[in-house]
BAFI-3210 file (N, C-alpha, C; in Angstrom, 3 decimals, decimal comma, padded with zeros to 6 digits):
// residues 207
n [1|2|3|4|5|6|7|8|9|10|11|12|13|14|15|16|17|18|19|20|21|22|23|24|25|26|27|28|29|30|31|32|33|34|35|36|37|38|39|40|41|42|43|44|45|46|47|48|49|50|51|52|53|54|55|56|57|58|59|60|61|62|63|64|65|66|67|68|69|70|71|72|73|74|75|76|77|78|79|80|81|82|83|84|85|86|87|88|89|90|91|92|93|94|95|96|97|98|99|100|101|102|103|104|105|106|107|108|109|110|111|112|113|114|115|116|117|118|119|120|121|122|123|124|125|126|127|128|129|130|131|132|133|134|135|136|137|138|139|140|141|142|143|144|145|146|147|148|149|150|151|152|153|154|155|156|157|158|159|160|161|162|163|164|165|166|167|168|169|170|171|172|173|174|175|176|177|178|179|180|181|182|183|184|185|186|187|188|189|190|191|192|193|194|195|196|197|198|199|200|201|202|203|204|205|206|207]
n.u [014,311|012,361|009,836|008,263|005,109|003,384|000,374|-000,522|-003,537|-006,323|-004,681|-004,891|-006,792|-006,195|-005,538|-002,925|-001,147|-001,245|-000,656|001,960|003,515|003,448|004,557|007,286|007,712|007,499|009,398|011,766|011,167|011,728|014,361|015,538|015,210|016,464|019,270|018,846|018,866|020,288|022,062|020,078|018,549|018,224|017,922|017,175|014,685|011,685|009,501|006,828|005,330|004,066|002,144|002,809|005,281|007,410|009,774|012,515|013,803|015,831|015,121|012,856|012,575|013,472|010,583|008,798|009,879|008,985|005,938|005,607|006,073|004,628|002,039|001,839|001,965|-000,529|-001,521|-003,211|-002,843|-002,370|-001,013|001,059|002,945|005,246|007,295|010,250|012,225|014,539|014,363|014,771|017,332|017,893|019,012|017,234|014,387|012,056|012,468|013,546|012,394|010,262|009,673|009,264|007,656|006,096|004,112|003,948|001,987|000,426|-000,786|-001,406|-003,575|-005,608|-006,350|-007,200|-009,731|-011,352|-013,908|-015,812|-014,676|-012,481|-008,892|-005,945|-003,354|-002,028|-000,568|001,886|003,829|006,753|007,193|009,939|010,680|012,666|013,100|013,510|012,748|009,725|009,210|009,660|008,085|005,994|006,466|006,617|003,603|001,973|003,359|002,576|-000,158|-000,373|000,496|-001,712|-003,816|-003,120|-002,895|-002,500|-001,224|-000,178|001,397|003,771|004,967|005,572|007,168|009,854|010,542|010,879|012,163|014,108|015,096|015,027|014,523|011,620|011,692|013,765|011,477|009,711|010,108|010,547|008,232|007,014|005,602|004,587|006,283|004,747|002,646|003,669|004,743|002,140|001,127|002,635|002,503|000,264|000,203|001,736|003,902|006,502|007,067|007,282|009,759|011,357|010,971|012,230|014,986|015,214|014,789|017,144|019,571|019,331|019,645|021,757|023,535]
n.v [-005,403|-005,160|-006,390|-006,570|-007,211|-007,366|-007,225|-007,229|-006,245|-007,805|-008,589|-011,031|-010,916|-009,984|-010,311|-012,941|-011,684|-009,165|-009,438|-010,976|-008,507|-006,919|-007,852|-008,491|-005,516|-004,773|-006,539|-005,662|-002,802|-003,674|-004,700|-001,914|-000,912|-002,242|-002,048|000,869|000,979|-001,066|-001,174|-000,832|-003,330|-006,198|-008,521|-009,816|-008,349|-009,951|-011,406|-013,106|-015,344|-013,892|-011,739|-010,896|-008,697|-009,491|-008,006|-007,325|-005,840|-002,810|000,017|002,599|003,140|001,881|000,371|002,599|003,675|001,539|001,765|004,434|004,282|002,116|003,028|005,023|003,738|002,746|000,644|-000,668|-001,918|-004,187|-003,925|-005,966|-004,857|-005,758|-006,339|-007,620|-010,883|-012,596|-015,920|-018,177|-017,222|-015,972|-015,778|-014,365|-012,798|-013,794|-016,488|-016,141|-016,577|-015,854|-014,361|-011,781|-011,667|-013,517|-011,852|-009,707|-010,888|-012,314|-009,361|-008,803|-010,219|-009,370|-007,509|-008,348|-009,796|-007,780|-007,335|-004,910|-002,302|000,012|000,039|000,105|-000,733|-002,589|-003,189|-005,503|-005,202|-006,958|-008,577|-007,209|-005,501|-002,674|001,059|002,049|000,574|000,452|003,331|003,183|001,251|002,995|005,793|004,819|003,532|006,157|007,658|006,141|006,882|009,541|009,196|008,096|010,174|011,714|012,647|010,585|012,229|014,401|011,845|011,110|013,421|014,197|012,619|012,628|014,781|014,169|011,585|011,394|014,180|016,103|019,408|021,987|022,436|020,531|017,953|019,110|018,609|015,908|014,694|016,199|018,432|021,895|024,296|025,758|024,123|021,488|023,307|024,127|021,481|020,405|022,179|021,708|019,668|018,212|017,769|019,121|019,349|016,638|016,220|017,895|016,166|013,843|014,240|015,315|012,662|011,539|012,888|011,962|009,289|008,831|009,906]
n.w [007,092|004,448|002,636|-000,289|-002,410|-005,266|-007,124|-009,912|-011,418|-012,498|-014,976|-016,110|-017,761|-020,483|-023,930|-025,551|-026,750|-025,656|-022,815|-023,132|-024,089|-022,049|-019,543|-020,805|-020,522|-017,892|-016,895|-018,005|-016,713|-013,899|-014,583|-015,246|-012,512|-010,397|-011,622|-010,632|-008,316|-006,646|-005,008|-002,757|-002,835|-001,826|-002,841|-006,272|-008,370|-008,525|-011,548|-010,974|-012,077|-014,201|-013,026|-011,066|-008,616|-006,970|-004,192|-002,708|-000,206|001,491|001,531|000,782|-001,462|-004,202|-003,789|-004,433|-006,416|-008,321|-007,990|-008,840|-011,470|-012,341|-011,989|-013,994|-016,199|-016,424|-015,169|-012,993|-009,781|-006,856|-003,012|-000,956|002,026|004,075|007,149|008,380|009,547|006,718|006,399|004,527|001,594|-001,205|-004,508|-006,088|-005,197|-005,687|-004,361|-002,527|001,586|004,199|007,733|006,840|003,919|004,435|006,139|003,916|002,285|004,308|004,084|001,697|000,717|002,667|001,347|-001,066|-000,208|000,722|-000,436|-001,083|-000,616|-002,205|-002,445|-002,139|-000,935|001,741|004,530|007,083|010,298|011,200|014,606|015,706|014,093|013,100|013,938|011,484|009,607|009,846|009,340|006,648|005,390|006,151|004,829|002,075|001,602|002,381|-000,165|-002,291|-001,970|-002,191|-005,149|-006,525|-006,983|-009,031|-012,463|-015,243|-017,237|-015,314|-013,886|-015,678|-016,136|-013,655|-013,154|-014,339|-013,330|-010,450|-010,494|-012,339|-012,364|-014,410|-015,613|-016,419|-019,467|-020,386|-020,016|-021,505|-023,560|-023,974|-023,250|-025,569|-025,462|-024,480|-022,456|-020,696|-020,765|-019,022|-016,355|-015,837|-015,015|-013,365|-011,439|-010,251|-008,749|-005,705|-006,511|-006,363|-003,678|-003,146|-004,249|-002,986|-000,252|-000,442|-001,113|001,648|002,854|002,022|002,398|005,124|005,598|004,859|006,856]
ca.u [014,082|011,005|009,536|006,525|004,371|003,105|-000,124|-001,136|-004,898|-006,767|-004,201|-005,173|-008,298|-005,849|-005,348|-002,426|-000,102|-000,774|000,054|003,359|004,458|002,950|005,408|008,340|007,910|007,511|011,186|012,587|011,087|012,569|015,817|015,695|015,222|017,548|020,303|019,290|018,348|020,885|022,742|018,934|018,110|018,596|017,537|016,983|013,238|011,334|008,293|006,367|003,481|003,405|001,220|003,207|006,184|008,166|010,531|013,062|014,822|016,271|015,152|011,438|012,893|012,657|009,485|008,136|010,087|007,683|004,790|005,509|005,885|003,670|000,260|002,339|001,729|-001,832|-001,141|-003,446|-001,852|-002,249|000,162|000,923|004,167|005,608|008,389|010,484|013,329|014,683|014,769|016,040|018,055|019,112|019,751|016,010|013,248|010,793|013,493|013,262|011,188|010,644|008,721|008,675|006,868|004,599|003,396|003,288|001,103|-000,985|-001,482|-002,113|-004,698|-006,589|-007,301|-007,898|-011,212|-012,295|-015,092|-016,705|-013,475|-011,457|-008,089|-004,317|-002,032|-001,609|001,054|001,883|004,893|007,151|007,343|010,894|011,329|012,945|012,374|013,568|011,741|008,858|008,974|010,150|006,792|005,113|006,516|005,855|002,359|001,808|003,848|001,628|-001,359|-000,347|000,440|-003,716|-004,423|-002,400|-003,640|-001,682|-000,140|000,585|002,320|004,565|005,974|006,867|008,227|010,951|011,065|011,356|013,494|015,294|016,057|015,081|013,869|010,660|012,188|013,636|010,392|008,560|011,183|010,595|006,820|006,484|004,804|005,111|006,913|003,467|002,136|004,410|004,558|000,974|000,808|003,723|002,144|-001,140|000,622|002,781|005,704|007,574|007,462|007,468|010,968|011,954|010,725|013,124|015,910|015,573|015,716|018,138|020,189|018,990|020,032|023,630|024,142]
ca.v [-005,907|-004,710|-007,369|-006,155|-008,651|-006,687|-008,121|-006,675|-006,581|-008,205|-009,143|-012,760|-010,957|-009,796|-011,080|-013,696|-010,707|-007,733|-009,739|-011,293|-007,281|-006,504|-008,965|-008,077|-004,117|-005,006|-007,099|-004,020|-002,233|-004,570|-004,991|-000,763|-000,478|-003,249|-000,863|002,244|000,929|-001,935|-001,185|-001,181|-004,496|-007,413|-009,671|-009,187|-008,311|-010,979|-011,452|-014,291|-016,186|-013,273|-011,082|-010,229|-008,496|-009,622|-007,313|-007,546|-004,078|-002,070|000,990|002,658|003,854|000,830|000,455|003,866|003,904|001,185|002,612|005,543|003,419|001,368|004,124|005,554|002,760|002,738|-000,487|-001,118|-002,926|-004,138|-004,178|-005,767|-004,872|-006,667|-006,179|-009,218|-011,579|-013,329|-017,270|-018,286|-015,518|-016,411|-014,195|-014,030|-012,177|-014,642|-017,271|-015,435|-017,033|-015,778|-013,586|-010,339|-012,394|-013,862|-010,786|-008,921|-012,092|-011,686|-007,560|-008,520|-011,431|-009,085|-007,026|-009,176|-010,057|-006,768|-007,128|-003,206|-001,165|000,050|-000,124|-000,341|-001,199|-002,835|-003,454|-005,565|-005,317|-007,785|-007,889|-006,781|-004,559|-001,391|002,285|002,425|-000,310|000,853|004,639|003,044|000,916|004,585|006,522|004,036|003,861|006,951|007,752|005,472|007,608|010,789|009,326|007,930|011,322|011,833|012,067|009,932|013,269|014,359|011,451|011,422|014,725|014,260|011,125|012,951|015,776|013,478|010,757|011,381|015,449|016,789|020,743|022,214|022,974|018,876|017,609|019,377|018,356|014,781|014,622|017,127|019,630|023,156|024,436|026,430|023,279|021,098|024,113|024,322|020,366|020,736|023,238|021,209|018,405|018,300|016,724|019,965|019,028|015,279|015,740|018,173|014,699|012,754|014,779|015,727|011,387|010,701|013,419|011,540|008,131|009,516|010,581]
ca.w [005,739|003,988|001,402|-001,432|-003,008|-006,081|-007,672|-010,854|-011,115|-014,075|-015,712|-016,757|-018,846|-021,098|-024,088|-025,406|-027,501|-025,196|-021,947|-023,091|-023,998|-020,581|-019,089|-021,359|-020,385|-016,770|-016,855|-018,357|-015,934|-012,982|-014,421|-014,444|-010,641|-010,195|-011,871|-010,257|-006,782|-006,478|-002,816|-001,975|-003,290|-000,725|-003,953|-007,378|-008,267|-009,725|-011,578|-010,977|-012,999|-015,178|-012,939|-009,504|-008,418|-005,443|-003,804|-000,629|-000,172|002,818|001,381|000,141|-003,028|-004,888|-003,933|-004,838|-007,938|-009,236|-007,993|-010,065|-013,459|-013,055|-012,503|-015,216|-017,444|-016,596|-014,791|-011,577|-008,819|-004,872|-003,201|000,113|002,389|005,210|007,626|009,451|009,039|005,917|006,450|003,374|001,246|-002,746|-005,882|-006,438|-004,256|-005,279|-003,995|-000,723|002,368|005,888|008,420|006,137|003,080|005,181|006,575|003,500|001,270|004,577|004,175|000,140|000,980|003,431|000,342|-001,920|000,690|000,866|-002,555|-001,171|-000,755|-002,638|-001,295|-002,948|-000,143|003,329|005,336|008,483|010,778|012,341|015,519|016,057|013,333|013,468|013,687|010,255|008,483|010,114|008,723|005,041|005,020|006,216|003,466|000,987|001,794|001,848|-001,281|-002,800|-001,700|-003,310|-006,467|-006,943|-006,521|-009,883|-013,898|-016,427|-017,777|-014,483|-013,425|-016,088|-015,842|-012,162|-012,953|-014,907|-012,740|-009,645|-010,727|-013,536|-012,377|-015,499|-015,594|-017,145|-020,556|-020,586|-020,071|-022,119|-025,020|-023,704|-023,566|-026,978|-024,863|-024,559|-020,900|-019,785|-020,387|-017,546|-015,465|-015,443|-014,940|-012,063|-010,533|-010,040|-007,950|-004,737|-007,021|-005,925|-002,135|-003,050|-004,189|-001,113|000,803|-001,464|-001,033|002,902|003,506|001,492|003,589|006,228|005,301|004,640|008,200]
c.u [012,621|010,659|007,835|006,448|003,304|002,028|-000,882|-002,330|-005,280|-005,730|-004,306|-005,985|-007,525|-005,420|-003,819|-000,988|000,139|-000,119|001,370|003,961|004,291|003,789|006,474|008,571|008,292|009,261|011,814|012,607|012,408|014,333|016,676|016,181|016,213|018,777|020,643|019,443|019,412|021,951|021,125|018,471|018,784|018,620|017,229|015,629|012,617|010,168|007,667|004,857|002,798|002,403|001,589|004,293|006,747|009,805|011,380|014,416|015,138|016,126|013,423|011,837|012,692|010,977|008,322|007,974|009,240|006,635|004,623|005,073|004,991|001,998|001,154|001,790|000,331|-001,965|-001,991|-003,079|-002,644|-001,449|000,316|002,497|004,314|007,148|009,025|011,616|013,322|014,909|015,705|015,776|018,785|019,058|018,286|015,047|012,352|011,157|013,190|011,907|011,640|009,344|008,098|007,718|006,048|003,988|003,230|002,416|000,025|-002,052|-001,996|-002,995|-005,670|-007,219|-007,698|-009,369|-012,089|-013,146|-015,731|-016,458|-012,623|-010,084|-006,782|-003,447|-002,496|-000,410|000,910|004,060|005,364|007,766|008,640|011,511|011,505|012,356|012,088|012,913|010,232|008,615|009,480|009,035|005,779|005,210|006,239|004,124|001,417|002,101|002,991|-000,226|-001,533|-000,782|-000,923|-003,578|-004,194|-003,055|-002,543|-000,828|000,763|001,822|003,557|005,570|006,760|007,500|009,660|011,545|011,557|012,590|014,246|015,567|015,867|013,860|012,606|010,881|012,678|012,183|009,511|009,009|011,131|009,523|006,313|005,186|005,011|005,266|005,496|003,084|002,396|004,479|003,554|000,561|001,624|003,286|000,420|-001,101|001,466|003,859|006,726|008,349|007,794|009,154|011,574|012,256|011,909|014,290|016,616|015,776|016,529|019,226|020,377|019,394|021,394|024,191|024,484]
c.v [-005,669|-005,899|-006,690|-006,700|-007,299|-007,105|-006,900|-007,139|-006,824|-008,265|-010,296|-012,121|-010,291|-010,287|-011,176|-012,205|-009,851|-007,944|-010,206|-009,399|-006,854|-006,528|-008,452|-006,254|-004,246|-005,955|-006,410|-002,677|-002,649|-004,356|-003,043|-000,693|-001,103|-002,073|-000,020|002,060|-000,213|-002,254|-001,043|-002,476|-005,427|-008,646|-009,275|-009,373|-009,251|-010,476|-012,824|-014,953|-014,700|-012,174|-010,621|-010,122|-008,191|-008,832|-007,548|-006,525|-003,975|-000,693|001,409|003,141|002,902|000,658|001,556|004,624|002,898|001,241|003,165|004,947|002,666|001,943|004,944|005,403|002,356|001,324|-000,309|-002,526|-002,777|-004,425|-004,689|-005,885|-005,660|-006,583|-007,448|-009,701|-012,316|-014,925|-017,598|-016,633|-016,133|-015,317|-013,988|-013,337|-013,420|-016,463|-017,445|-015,840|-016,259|-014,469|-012,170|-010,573|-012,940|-012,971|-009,939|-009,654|-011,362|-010,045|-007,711|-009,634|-010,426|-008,056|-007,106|-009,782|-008,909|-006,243|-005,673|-002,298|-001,235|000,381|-000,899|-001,366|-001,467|-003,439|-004,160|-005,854|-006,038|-007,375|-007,087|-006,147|-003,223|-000,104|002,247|002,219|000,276|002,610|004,258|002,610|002,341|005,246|005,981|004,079|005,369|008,173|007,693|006,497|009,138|010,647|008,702|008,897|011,864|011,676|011,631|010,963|013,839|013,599|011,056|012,441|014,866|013,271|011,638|014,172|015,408|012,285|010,558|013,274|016,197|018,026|020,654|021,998|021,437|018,468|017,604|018,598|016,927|014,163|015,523|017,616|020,737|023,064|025,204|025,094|021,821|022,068|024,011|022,915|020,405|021,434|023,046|019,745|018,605|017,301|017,835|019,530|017,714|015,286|016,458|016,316|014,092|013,086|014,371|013,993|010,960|011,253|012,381|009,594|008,060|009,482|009,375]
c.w [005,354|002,374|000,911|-002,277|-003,878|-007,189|-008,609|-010,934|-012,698|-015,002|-016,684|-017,915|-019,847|-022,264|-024,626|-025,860|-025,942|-023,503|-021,839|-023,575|-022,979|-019,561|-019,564|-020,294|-018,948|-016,117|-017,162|-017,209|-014,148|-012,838|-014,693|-013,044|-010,081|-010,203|-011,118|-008,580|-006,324|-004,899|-002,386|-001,460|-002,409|-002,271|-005,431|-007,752|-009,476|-010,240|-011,868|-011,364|-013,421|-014,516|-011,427|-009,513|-007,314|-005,424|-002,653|-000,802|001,285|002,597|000,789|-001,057|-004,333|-005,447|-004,511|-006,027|-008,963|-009,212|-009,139|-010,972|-013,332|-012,886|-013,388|-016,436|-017,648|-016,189|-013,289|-010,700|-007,371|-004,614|-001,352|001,050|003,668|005,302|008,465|008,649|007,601|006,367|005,815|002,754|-000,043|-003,728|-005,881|-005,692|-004,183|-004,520|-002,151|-000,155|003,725|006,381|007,231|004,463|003,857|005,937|005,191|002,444|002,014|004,624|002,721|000,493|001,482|002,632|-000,150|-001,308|000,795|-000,684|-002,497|-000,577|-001,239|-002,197|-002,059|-002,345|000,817|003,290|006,531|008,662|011,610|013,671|016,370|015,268|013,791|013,115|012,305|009,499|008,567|008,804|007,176|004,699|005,076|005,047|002,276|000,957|001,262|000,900|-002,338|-003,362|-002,621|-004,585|-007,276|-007,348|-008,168|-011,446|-014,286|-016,681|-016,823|-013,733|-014,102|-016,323|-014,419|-012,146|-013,579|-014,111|-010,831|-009,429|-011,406|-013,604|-013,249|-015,291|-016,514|-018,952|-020,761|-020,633|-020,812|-024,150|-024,863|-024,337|-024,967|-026,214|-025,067|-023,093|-020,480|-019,785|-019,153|-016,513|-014,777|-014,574|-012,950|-011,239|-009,758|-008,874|-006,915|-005,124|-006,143|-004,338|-002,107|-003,370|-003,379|-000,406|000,944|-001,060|000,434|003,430|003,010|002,676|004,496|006,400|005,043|005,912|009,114]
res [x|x|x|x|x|x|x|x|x|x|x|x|x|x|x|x|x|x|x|x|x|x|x|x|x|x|x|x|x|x|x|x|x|x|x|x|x|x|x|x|x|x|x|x|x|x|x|x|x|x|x|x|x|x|x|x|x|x|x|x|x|x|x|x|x|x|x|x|x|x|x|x|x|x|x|x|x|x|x|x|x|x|x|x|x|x|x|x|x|x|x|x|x|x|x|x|x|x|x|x|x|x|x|x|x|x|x|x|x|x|x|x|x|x|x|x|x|x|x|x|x|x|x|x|x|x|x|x|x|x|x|x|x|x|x|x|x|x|x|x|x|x|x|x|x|x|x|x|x|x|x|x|x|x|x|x|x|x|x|x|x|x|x|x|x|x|x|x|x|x|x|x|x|x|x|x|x|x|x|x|x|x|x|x|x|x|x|x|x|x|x|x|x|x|x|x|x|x|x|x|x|x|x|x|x|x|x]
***
């Protein structure tokens, strides 16, 4: 069981309008992933006090898929994961108590301390988690890591060409681009191999 504690940064300094649409977009968002990711979902993804989003999956896809959207949205986040048992277990994530929430609060606490590095994500693992969970917190992580690396324009084009499948020529008809101009964008990022990645575990999660 993989649980992610999702703390939007500066949020509070926002003010009273643009944080309740902030909030709204972000429940839209949620009740997205919910949809698409739903045999993932151990719980349904909350958001809680307006400025964090608790997760409890069996899969990194979830997790990766709100990555994406939310450096999409121009949204900075920490984020901290944690592997381990469920205690309690109700319709909600943020409902949800047990070893894999209390390891991933303490991987988002130990960043929240660090005031002179910068620094997205940690992770800790319980101690009897599996191969799997293990390599789902890995790829997440460094999922994560790529998509920094990423401009605004960029990460919208692989967001359509990664998770919603759609060719050069879609995209560009999406974003009101021209196709040299996604090509060129596409061709500036390892989205191409990122969705190989995508592909070759899903395979791999099939078997």
């Amino acid at each position: 069981m993989i649980a992610a504690i999702i703390d939007i940064v500066a949020s509070r300094d926002i003010d009273t309008s643009k944080r309740k649409e902030m909030d709204e977009n972000i429940r839209l968002l949620l009740d997205n992933a919910y949809r698409r990711f739903n045999q993932y979902c151990v719980a349904y993804p909350s958001l809680t006090q307006g400025d964090s989003i608790e997760l409890l999956v069996n899969s990194w896809q979830p997790i990766v898929f709100l990555f994406h959207n939310l450096l999409m949205r121009e949204l900075s986040f920490r984020v901290g994961l944690g592997t381990g048992k469920i205690v309690i277990k109700k319709e909600n994530a943020d409902e949800c108590d047990g070893p894999a929430f209390w390891n991933a609060r303490e991987a988002l606490d130990e960043i929240k301390q660090m005031k002179y590095m910068a620094r997205s994500a940690d992770f800790r693992i319980g101690k009897e988690s599996s191969d799997e969970e293990i390599n789902m917190v890995t790829v997440s992580a460094l999922w994560l890591t790529t998509l920094l690396s990423l401009t605004s324009t960029q990460l919208e084009h692989c967001y359509y060409f990664i998770w919603e499948d759609n060719g050069i020529s879609e995209i560009a008809d999406i974003v009101g681009t021209s196709k040299a101009n996604v090509s060129s964008s596409l061709g500036k990022t390892p989205c191409y191999l990122l969705k190989r990645i995508m592909t070759f575990l899903n395979k791999q999660n099939q078997q």
